[in-house]
C-alpha positions in Angstrom: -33.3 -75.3 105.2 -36.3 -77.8 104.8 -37.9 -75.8 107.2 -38.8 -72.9 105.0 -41.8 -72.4 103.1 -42.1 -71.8 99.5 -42.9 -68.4 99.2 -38.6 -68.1 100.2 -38.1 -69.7 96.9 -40.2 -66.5 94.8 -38.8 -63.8 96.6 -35.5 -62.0 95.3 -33.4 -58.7 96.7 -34.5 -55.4 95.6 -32.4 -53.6 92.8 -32.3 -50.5 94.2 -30.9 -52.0 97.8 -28.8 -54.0 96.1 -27.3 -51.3 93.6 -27.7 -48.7 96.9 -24.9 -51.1 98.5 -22.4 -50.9 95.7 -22.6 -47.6 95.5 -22.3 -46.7 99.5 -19.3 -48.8 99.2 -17.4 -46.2 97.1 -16.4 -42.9 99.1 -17.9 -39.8 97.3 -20.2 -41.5 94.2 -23.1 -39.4 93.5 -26.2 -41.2 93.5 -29.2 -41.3 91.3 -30.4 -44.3 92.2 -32.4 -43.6 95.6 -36.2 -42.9 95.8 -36.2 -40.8 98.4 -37.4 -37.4 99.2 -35.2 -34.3 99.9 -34.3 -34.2 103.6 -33.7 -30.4 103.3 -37.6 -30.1 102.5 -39.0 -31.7 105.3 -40.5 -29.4 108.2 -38.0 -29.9 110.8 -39.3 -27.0 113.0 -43.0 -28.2 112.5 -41.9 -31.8 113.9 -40.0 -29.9 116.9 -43.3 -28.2 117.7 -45.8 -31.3 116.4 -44.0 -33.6 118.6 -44.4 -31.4 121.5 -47.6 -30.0 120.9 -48.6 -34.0 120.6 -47.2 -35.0 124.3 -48.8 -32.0 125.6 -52.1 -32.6 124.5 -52.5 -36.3 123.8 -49.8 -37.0 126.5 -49.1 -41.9 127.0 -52.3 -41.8 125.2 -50.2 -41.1 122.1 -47.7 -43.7 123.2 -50.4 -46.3 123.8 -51.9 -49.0 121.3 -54.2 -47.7 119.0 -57.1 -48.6 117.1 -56.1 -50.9 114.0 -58.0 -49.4 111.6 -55.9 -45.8 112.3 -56.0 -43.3 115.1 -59.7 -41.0 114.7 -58.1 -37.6 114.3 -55.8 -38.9 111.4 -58.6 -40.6 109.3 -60.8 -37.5 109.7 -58.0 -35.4 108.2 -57.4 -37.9 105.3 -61.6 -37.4 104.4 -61.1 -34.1 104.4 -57.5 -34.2 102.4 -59.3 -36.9 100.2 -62.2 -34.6 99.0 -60.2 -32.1 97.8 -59.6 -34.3 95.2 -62.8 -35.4 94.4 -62.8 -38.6 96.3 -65.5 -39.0 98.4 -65.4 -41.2 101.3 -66.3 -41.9 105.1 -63.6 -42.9 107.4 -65.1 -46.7 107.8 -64.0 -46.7 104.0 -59.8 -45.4 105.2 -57.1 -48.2 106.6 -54.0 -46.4 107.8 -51.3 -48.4 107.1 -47.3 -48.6 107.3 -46.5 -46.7 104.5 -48.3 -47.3 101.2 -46.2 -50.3 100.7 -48.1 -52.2 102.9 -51.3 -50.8 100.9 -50.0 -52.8 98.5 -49.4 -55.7 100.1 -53.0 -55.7 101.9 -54.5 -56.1 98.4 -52.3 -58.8 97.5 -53.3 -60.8 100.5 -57.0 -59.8 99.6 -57.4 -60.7 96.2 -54.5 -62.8 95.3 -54.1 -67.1 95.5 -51.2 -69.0 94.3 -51.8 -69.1 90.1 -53.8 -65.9 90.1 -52.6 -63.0 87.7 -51.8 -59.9 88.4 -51.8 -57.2 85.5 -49.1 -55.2 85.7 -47.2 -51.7 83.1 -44.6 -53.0 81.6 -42.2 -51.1 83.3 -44.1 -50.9 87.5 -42.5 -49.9 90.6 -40.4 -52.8 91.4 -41.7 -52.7 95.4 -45.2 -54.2 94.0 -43.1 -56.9 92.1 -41.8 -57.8 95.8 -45.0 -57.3 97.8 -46.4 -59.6 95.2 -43.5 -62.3 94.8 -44.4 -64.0 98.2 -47.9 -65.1 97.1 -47.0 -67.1 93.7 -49.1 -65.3 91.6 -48.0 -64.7 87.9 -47.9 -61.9 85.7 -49.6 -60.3 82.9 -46.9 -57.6 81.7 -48.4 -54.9 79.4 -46.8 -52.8 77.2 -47.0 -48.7 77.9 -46.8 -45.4 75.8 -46.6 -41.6 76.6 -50.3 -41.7 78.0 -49.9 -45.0 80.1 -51.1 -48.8 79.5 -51.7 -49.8 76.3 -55.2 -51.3 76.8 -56.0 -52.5 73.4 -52.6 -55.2 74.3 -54.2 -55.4 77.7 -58.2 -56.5 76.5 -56.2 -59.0 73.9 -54.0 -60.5 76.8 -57.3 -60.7 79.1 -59.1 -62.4 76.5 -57.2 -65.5 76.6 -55.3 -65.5 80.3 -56.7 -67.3 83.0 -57.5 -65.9 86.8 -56.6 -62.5 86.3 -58.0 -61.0 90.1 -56.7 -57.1 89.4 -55.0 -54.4 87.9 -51.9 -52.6 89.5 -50.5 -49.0 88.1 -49.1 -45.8 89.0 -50.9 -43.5 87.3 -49.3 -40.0 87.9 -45.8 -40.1 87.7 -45.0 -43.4 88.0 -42.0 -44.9 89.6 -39.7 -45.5 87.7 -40.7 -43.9 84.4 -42.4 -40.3 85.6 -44.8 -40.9 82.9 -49.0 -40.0 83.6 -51.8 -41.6 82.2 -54.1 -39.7 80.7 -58.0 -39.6 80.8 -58.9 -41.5 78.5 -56.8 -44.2 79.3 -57.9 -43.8 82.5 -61.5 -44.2 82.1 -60.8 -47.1 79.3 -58.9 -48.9 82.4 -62.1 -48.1 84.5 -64.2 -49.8 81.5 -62.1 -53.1 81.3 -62.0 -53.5 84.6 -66.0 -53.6 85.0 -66.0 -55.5 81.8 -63.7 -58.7 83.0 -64.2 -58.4 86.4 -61.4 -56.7 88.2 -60.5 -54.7 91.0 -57.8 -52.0 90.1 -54.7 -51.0 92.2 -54.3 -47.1 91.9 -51.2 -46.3 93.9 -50.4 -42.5 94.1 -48.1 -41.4 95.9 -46.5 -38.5 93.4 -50.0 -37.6 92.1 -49.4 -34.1 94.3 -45.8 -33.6 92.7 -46.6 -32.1 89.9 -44.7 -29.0 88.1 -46.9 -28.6 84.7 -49.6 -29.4 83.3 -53.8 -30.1 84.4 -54.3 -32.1 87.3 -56.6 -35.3 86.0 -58.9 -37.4 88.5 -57.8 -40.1 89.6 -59.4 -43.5 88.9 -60.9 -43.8 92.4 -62.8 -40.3 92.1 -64.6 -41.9 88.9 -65.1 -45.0 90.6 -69.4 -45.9 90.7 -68.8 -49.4 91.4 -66.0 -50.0 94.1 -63.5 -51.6 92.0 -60.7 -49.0 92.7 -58.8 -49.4 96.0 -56.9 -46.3 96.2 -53.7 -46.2 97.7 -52.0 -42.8 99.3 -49.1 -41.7 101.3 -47.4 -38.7 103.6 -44.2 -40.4 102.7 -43.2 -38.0 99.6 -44.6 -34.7 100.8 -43.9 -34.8 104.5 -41.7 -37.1 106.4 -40.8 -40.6 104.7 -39.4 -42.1 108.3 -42.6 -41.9 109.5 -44.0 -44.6 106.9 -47.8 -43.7 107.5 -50.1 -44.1 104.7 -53.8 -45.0 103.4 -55.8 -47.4 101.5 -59.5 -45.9 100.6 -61.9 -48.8 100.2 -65.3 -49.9 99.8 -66.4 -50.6 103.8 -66.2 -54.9 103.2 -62.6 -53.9 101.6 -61.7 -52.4 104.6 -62.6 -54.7 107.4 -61.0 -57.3 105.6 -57.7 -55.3 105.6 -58.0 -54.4 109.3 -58.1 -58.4 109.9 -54.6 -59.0 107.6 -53.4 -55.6 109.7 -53.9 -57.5 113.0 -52.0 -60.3 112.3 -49.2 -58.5 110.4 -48.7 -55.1 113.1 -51.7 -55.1 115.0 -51.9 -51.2 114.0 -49.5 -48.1 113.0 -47.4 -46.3 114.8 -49.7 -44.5 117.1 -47.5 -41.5 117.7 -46.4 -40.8 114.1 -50.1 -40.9 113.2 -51.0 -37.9 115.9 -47.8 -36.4 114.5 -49.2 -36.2 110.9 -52.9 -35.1 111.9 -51.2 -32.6 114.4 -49.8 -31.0 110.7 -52.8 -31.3 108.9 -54.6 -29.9 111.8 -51.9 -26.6 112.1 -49.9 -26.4 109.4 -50.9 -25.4 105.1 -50.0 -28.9 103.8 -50.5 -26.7 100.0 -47.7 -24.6 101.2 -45.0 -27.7 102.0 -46.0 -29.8 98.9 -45.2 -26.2 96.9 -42.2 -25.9 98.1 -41.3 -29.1 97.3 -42.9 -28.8 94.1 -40.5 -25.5 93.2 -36.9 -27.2 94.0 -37.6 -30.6 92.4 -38.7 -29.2 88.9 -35.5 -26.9 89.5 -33.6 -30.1 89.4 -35.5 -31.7 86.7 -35.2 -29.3 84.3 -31.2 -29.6 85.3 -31.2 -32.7 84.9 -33.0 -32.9 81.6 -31.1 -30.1 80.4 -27.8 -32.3 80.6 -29.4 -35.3 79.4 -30.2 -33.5 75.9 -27.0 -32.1 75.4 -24.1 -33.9 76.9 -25.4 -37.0 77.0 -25.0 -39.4 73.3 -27.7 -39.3 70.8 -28.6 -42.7 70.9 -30.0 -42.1 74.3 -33.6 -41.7 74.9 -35.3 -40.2 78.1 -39.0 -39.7 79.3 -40.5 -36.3 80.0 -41.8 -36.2 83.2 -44.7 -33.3 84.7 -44.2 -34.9 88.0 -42.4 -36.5 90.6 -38.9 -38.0 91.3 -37.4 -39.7 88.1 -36.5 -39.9 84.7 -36.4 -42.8 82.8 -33.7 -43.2 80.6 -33.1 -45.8 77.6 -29.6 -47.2 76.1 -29.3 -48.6 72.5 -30.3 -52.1 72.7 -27.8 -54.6 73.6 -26.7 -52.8 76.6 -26.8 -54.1 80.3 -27.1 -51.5 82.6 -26.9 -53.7 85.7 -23.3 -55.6 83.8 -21.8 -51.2 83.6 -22.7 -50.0 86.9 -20.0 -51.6 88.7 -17.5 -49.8 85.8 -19.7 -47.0 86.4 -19.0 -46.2 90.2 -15.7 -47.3 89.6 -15.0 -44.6 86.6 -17.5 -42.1 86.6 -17.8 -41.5 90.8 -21.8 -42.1 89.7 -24.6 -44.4 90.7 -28.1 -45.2 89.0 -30.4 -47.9 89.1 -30.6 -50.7 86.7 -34.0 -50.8 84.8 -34.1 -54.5 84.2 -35.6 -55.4 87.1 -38.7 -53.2 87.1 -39.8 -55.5 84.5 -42.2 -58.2 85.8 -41.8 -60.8 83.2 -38.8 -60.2 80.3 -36.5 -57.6 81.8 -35.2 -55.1 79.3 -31.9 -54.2 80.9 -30.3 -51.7 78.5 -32.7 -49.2 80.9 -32.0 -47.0 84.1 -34.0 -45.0 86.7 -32.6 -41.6 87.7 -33.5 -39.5 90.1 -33.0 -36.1 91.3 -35.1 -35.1 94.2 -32.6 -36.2 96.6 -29.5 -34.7 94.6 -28.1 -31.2 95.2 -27.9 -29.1 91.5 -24.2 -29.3 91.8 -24.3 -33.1 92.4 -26.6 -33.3 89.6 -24.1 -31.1 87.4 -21.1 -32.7 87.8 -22.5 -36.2 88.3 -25.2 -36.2 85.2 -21.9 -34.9 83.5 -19.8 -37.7 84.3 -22.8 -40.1 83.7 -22.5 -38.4 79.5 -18.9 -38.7 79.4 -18.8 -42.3 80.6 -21.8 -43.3 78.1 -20.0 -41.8 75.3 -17.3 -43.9 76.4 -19.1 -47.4 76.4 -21.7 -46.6 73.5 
């Protein structure tokens, strides 16, 4: 229709729905290819109480509108979550938003004109690509090892592109590869961004899902000069329904994302917001995120286990210390997103094609696995199948 506007003509559907569908369609696949948490891990019996405990106390008041800038007794508890970690911040500096997704689409709308650049891992999370499409802005895709962005590719690309306005990555355990930048990259990003002028995207919702290794600061915790908007989330350690996260901000940041907020949602969902202070408030948050922590590298270590002996030799994978995925790589040549219809059809197994997560020149003999949401037989018998089938078309 005439009627639409351009940004239809940018946006495309996401992989993972779209591979999500072919596998749903086929009775009994096993499924790598979701993101999502582990149901089993999530405090059922908390909610049961939280939600009462909630109406009790809070009563409509809980069910009314709500401040957009996030209900009181929520930001307080993010402040005080927030300096365990070294970031310090005041609640006028915290926008609760829906989910960190929309985190990520607040900064878009702040920074981001038709033409502008975006700088961008080469491969990112795939939901930025589509918070980001809308907006017409181009990409500048950089390349990434074992410790994260490559930034002397990244100071040679920003010498010579035009309107470069910020910086998105995942630095702990990024989605898709797992893989977690390390200091010094961290503070090199840190020193490039005061250098050229630009603000820098930290989303981090894995950073507490981590099963070895030290715990590094995050960008925003080493931040003297408000160029790091930090983006968080309950999604992965509590409930993911929910869809309540955080931006942290310099104040001016903040208002400005409170007057996008109003015209997207006019605020969050009030009640889910007292639900999540309500657990802060009564329950050991360091107690859930451990147990989560204790069955996912379980299912990791599974996983990888299978991966480096059943699986051809040819086949490369990523480490990772954290989170929900591994990363795996085919020889080149191969199309992972052409094989996964044989794939469901064969092997009874379903994964997500890593082309996509590309933002420029998709390299599409790559997949995402994951394993959070996989019991260990699944991930026996399906990472198992996965080997034999590869064996098959390699």
């Amino acid at each position: 229709m005439s009627a639409f506007s351009k940004r239809v003509e940018y946006m495309k559907p996401s992989a993972i729905r779209e591979s999500g569908k072919m596998i749903g369609a086929k009775p009994g696949c096993i499924s790598f290819a979701g993101g999502l948490p582990s149901p089993d891990l999530m405090p059922l019996d908390a909610m049961r109480d939280i939600s009462a405990r909630v109406l009790d106390e809070a009563g409509t008041n809980a069910l009314q509108y709500g401040l957009t800038r996030g209900y009181k007794g929520l930001v307080e508890e993010i402040v005080k979550m927030l300096a365990k970690k070294d970031i310090v911040c005041e609640p006028k500096n915290i926008q609760v938003t829906t989910g960190s997704q929309q985190g990520i689409f607040l900064t878009a709308m702040l920074m981001i004109d038709e033409g502008d650049a975006i700088v961008v891992e080469n491969p990112t999370y795939l939901g930025a690509l589509t918070s980001f499409a809308p907006l017409g802005c181009r990409y500048v895709d950089v390349d990434a090892d074992d410790d994260g962005m490559l930034l002397e590719q990244l100071e040679a690309k920003l010498q010579v592109e035009k309107n470069v306005k910020m910086v998105y990555v995942v630095p702990n355990f990024s989605n898709p590869t797992g893989k977690e930048w390390s200091l010094e990259r961290r503070k090199g990003l840190l020193a490039l961004a005061e250098k050229y002028d630009l603000m820098i995207i930290e989303d981090d919702p894995y950073g507490d899902i981590r099963y070895e290794g030290e715990v590094l600061p995050s960008m925003k915790s080493m931040d003297t000069n408000g160029r790091v908007i930090y983006l968080g989330s309950f999604s992965k350690v509590l409930y993911a329904g929910l869809r309540v996260g955080f931006t942290v901000a310099e104040e001016s940041i903040v208002d400005t994302f409170e007057l996008f907020k109003q015209g997207i949602d006019l605020q969050s969902n009030e009640f889910a917001q007292n639900q999540i202070a309500c657990f802060l408030q009564n329950y050991d948050l360091d107690a859930q995120i451990q147990s989560i922590v204790d069955n996912y590298k379980e299912k990791r270590d599974l996983m990888l286990t299978i991966l480096d002996e059943e699986f051809p030799k040819s086949v490369k994978r990523t480490s990772p210390k954290g989170g929900m995925f591994v990363w795996v790589e085919l020889p080149e040549g191969v199309d992972t997103f052409a094989l996964l219809p044989q794939c469901i059809a064969e092997a009874n197994v379903g994964y997500v094609p890593g082309g996509p997560f590309y933002a420029v020149e998709e390299q599409k003999n790559t997949m995402r696995l994951n394993f959070s949401n996989v019991d260990k037989e699944a991930i026996v018998i399906g990472m198992k199948a996965l080997a034999k089938f590869l064996h098959k078309v390699l």
